[in-house]
C-alpha positions in Angstrom: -2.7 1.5 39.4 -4.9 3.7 41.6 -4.4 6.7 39.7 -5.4 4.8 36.3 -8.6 3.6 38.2 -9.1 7.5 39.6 -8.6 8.2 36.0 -10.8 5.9 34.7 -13.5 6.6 37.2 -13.1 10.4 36.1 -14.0 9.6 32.6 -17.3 8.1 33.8 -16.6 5.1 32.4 -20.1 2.8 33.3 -19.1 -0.2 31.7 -17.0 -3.2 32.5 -13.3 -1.9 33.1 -11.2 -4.2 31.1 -7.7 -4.6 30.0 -8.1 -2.7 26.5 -9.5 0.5 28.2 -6.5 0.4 30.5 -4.0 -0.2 27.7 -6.2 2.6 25.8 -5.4 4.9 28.8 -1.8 3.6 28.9 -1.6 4.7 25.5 -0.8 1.3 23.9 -2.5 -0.3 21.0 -4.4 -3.3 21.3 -3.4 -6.8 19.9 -5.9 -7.5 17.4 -5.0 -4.0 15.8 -1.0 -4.8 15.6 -1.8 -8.4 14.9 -4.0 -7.2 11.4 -1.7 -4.7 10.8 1.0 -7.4 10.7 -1.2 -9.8 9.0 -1.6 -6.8 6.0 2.5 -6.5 6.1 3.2 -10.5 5.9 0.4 -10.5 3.0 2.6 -8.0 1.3 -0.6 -5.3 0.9 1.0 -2.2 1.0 -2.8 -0.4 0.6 -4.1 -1.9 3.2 -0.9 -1.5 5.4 -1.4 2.0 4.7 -4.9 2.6 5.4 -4.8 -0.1 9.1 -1.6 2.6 9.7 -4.3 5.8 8.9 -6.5 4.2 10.9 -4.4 3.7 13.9 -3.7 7.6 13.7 -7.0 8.8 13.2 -7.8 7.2 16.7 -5.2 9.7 18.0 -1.8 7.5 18.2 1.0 9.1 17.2 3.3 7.8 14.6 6.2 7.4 17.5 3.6 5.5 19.7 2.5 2.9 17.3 6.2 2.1 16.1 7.0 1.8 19.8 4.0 -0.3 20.4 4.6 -2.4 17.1 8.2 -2.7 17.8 7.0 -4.4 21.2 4.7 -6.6 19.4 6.9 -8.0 17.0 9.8 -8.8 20.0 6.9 -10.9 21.4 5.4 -12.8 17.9 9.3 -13.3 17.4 9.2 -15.4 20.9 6.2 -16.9 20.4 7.7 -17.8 16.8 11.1 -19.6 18.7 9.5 -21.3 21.6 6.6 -24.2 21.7 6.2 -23.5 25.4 3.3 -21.1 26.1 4.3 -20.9 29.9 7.5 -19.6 29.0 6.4 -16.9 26.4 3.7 -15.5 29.0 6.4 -15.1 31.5 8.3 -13.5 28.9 5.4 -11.1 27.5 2.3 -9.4 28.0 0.4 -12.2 25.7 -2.3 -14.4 27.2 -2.8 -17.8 25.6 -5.7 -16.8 23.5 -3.0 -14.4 21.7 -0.5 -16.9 21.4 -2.6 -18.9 19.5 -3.6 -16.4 16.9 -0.4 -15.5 16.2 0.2 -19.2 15.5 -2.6 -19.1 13.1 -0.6 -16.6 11.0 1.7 -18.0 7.6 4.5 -16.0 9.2 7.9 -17.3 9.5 10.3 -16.2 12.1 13.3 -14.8 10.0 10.3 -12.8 8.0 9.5 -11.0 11.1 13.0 -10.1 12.5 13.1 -8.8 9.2 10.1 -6.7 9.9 11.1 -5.8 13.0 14.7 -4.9 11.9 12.9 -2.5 9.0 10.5 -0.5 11.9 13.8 -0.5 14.4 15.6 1.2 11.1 12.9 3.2 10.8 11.9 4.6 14.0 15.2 5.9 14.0 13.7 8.7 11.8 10.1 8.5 13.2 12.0 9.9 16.4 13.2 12.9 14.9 11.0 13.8 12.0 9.1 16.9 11.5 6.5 14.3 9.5 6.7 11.3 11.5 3.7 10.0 9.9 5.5 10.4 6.6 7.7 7.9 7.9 5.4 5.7 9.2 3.9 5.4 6.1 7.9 4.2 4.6 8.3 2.0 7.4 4.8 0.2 6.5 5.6 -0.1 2.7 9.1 -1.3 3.7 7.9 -4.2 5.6 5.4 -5.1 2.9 8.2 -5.6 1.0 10.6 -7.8 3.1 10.9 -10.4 0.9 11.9 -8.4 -2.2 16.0 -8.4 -2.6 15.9 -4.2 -3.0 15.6 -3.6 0.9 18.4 -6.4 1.6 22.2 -5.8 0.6 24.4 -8.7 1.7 22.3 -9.7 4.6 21.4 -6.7 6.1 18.5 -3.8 6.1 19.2 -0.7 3.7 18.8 2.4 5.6 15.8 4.3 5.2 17.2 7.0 2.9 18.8 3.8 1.0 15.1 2.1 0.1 13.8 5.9 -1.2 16.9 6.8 -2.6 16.4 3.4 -5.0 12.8 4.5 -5.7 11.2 1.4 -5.5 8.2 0.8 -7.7 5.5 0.2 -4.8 2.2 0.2 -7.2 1.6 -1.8 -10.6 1.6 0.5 -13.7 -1.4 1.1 -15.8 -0.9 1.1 -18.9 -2.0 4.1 -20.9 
């Protein structure tokens, strides 16, 4: 804790220090950022998936760091999504209630995102390992979009990465010429 305020101080920070400049320091995303990145997944918009998942990157987080940090985030919408109590779900997360409450605002059902969060576990698998991690980001986020399309699922559970390209989904509508 000291050294993050030592760090903090170093930077010459002059404003209020706050919980999203420590989690910026900590190298963790912030909630509203996974939560409308989610929100573009459950909506199925695999451009805007895309470009919140460009975004993220452009602000210097690594493909590996924002699967980690979504993977997180969608273990703790998953609880918040099984339990009513919002006592529990704080002791069981880093949420606040404000949090908890937007994610209940959310259309999302709780088999949808174990879904989701079954795809980025499949997926960071490769992220891990890549020489183009990004590349893979990208796959996991057009994955997810399409969660409740039958082509990712084989008798209950998640195709493999290489599985979902090897089928060459069609991921944009066709113009016609």
């Amino acid at each position: 804790s000291l050294a993050l305020l030592d760090q903090v101080s170093i930077l010459g920070v002059k404003d209020e220090i706050d919980k999203e400049l420590i989690e910026e320091l900590l190298g963790k995303i912030n909630f509203d950022t996974l939560l409308e990145l989610l929100e573009k997944i459950n909506s199925s918009d695999i451009e805007g998936t895309i470009q919140k998942i460009n975004e993220i990157y452009a602000k210097g987080n690594e493909p590996r760091n924002l699967s980690e940090n979504f993977i997180e985030f969608l273990r703790n919408v998953v609880l918040v999504l099984s339990s009513n109590n919002s006592e529990e779900i704080i002791g069981f997360t880093n949420l606040i209630q404000t949090d908890i409450e937007k994610i209940k605002t959310i259309n999302l059902s709780k088999d949808k995102t174990l879904k989701i969060l079954n795809i980025l576990i499949e997926y960071y698998k490769e992220i891990k390992v890549s020489t183009n991690p990004y590349l893979w980001m990208e796959l996991a986020g057009i994955a997810a979009c399409r969660t409740d399309l039958s082509s990712i699922q084989t008798n209950g559970s998640i195709q493999t990465p290489q599985a979902i390209i090897q089928a060459k989904p069609q991921i944009l509508p066709q113009t016609a010429s």
